[in-house]
N, C-alpha and C positions, 0 to 999 in steps of 0.2 A: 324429288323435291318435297312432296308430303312426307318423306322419311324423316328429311332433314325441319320441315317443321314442327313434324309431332316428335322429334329429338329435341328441339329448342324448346317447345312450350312446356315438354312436362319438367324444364329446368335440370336433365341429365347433363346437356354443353354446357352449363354452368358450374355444374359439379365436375365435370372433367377439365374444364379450365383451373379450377382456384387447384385441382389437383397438382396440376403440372406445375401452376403458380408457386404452390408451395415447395414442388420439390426441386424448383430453380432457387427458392429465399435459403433452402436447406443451409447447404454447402457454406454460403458466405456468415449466416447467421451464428452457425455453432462450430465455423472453423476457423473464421479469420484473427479472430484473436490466438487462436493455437498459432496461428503461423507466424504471427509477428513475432510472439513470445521466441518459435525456433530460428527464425533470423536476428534473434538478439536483442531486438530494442525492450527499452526501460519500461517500466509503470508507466512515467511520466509524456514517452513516446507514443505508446498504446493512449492513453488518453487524448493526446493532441489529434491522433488521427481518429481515434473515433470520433471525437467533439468538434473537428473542423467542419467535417462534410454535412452537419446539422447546422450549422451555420448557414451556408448554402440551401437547405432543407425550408428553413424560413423563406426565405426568395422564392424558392421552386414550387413550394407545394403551392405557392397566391398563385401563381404565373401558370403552371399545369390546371391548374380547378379554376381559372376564367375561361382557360381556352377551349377547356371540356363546357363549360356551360355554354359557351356562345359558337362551339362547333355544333355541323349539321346532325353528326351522331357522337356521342363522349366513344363509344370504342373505336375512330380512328385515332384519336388524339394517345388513347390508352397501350395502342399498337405502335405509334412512332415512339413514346417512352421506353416501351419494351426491348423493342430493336435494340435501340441508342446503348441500352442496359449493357445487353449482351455484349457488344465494343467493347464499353469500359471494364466490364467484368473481365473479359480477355486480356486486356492492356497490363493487370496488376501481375502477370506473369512476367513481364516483359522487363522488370528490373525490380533491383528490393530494395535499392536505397530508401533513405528516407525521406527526401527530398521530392523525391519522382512518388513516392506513394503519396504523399501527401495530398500532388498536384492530383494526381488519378482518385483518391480519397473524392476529390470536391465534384470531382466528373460523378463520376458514379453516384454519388449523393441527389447532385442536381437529376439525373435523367431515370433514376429509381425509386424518387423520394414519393411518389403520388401511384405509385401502380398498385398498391393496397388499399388507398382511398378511393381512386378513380373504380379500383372492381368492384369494391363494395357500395358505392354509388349506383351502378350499373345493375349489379344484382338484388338489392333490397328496391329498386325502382321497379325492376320487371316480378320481381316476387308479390310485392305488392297488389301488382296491377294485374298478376294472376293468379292470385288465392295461392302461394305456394309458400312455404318455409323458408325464410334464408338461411335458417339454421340448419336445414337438413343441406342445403348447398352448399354451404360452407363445408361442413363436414369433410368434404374432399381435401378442402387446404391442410387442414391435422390429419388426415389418411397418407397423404402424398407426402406433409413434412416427417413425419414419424417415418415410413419405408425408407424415406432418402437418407436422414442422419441414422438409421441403423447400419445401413447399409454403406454408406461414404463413410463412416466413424469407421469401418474396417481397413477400407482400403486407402486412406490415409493415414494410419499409426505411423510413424515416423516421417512424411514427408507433406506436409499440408498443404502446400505449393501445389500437387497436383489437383488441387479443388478447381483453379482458375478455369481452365479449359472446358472441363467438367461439366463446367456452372453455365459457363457458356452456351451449351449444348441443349444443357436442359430451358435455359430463357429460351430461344428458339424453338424449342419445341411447345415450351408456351405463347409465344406468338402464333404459331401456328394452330392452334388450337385456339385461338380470337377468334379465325375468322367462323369460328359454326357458333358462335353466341349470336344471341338476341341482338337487335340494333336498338339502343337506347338513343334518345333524341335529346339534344342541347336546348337552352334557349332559343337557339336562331329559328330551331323547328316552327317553335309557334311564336316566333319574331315579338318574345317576352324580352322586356328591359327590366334589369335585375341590375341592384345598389349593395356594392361587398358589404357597407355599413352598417346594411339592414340585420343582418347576421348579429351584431350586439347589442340590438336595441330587444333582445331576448334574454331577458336574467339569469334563470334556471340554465341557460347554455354558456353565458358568461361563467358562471357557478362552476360547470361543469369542468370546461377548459384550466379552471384553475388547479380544480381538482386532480383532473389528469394532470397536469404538471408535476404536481406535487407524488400522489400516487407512482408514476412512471419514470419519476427521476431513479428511485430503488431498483425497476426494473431495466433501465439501460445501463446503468452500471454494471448490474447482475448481466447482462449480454454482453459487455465490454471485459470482464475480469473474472466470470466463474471459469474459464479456461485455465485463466493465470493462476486462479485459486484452485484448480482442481490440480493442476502441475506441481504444486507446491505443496500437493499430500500424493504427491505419485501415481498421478492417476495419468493415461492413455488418449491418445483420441478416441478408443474404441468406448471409455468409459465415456468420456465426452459425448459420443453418438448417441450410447446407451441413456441417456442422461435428456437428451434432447427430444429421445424418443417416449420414454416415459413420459415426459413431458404433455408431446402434442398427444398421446394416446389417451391423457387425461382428462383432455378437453371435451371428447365426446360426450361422455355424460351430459354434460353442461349445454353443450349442443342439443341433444337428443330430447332433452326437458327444458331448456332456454323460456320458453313460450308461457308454458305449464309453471315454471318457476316464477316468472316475471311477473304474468297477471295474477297469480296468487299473493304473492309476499309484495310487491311495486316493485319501482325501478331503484328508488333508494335502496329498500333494506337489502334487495341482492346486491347494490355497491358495497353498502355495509360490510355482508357476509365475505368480498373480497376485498377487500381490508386488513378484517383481521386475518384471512389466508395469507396476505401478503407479509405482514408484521410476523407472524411465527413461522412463514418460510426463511423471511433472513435473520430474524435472531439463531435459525437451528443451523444453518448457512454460516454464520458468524461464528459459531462456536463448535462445531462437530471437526472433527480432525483426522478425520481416513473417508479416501473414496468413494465408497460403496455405500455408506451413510448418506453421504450428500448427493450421492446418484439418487437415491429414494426419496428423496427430501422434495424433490420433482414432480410428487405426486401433487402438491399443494400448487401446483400452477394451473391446474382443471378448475381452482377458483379466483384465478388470477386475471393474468391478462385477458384470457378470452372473454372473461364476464365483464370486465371495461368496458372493450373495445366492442364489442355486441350490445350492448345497452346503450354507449353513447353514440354510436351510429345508426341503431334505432332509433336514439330521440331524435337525430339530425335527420334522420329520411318521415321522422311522423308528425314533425313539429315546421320543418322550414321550408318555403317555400320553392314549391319544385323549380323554379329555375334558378334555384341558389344551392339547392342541395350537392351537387358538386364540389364549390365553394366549400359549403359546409362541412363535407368530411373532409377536405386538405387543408382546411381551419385547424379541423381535428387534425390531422396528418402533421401540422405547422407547429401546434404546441408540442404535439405528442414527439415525433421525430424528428423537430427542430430546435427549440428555444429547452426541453426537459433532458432531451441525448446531449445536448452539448452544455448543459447546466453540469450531468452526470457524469459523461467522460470526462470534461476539462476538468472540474473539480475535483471528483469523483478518482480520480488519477493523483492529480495533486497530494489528495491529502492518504492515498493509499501509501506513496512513495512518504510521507510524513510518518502516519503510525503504519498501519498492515491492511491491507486488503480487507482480512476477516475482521477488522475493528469497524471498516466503513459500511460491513454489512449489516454492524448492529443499527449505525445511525439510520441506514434507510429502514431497517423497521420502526425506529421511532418517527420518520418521516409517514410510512404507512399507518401512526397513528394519526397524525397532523390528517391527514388525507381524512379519514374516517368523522374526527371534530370538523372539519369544512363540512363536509355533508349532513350532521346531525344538525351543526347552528344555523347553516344555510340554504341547503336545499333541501324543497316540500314535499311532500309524499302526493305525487302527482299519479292522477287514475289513467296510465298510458297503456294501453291493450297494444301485444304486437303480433 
């Protein structure tokens, strides 16, 4: 028993959670578009079903982050999501119509959509409350996602279908690895009443959400069609893996100085700085024309997403109050992988299947500058220590 809680406190079950976390996100993240491409459907297919199931994402991520806030602890509620996952994640083996994927699309959406918000709630709450890093806890998720797509980008080159089971395998073994985390407390703990509305009577987080919108629409297109676009210069799933591994391996950095980076420069100018990362990854994305180029071009996501998604869920765990903070990040979870993915895919598809894939990569860097103008005209250079 002391093993297991001088394992919890010094935040290792944590790191070995987001671990396994990310090497169950692997699979589906950087090979589901491979697959639909190899059963044939259009641009404009690929985009319906990435963009449906963030439809559903809206709905999901409100309804998962009340019920985390007003459960006795958020990691039971975080553990039936998981479960539920691995189902549907199993199920898309089970026919490739487009019809049937579709309906499995919105499953999976809905029972997936919050288990990156909900742990990152869980973990910046007990980090916090223990003088620890969540950046160094984190870490595990880019460790775990980098191993898996190097190593799944092998053993699917030609048949990407075998991911489903796979992926399965590995959610379960992130379930099972819930149960040595910390037990984080809902509202009901301290039988606080908590108003979702109160959440936007907060500017600077209004501000933000928008941002993310906008910012993030670039980046879910890029997860929904760098596949299709890397097929269409010859490239492999192996380069695909290659490519996704580069990827999370670039994050560390950013990780490893997050803290040191943030209270130095603020939480602005580090969005800033990933901004213009984002705008010269897909202008170079947009115009490069062989594989191995755009496998390296990977490197520039070390000031990407991970700098977002770290900075706005530390304003959300420093800024709102704790028995909304749940809420808070599947607020984030809701614009981010609801209303911005299905703005990207749907659209995003649409107008691929009009000009070219590589023409809509330019417009989302001109969208990564829109993103950068929001921030400069509207939000303040606020003194946030994390």
């Amino acid at each position: 028993m002391k093993l297991l809680e001088s394992y919890q406190k010094s935040g290792f079950s944590l790191f070995i959670y987001y671990f396994f976390a990310y090497v169950a996100m692997a699979p589906f993240t950087a090979f589901l578009s491979s697959y639909y491409n190899e059963i044939g459907l259009s641009a404009s297919q690929i985009g319906i079903l990435s963009g449906i199931g963030p439809i559903v994402v809206i709905f999901g991520q409100f309804i998962w982050g009340r019920l985390a806030d007003r459960a006795k602890h958020k990691n039971t509620v975080l553990l039936i999501a998981t479960l539920a996952t691995a189902l549907a994640v199993y199920a898309f083996s089970l026919n490739p119509s487009f019809a049937y994927l579709l309906l499995i699309n919105i499953i999976y959406n809905f029972t997936n959509c919050s288990i990156i918000q909900l742990s990152d709630s869980i973990a910046l709450e007990y980090a916090s409350a223990n003088s620890l890093k969540f950046s160094t806890i984190r870490i595990g998720g880019s460790v775990g996602f980098a191993c898996c797509t190097l190593t799944v980008g092998f053993l699917l080159t030609g048949d990407a279908g075998k991911m489903f089971a796979l992926d399965a395998v590995f959610i379960l073994i992130s379930a099972a690895t819930l149960l040595f985390i910390p037990r984080i407390g809902g509202a009901k703990r301290d039988r606080i009443k908590s108003n979702y509305r109160d959440l936007f009577k907060d500017r600077n987080l209004v501000i933000l959400l928008i941002f993310n919108f906008v910012i993030y629409t670039g980046y879910f297109f890029n997860m929904a069609f760098y596949p299709v676009l890397m097929a269409q210069h010859g490239a492999t799933s192996m380069h695909i893996g290659i490519a996704q591994t580069v990827s999370a391996l670039f994050e560390l950095p950013f990780l490893l100085m997050s803290q040191r980076i943030i209270n130095k420069i603020g939480l602005r100018s580090t969005l800033l700085l990933s901004c213009c990362a984002f705008a010269v990854r897909w202008a170079l994305v947009g115009t490069l024309q062989s594989a191995w180029p755009l496998v390296f071009v990977c490197i520039l996501h070390g000031l990407g997403h991970i700098v977002v998604s770290y900075c706005t869920s530390s304003y959300i765990n420093k800024t709102v109050a704790q028995s909304l903070r749940a809420s808070g990040q599947t607020l984030l979870g809701m614009v981010d992988y609801g209303f911005s993915k299905c703005f990207a895919s749907l659209v995003g598809g649409f107008l691929a299947d009009i000009w070219s894939v590589a023409t809509v990569y330019l417009c989302c860097g001109g969208l990564a500058v829109v993103a950068l103008l929001i921030l400069l005209l509207f939000f303040p250079k606020l003194k946030i220590r994390i």
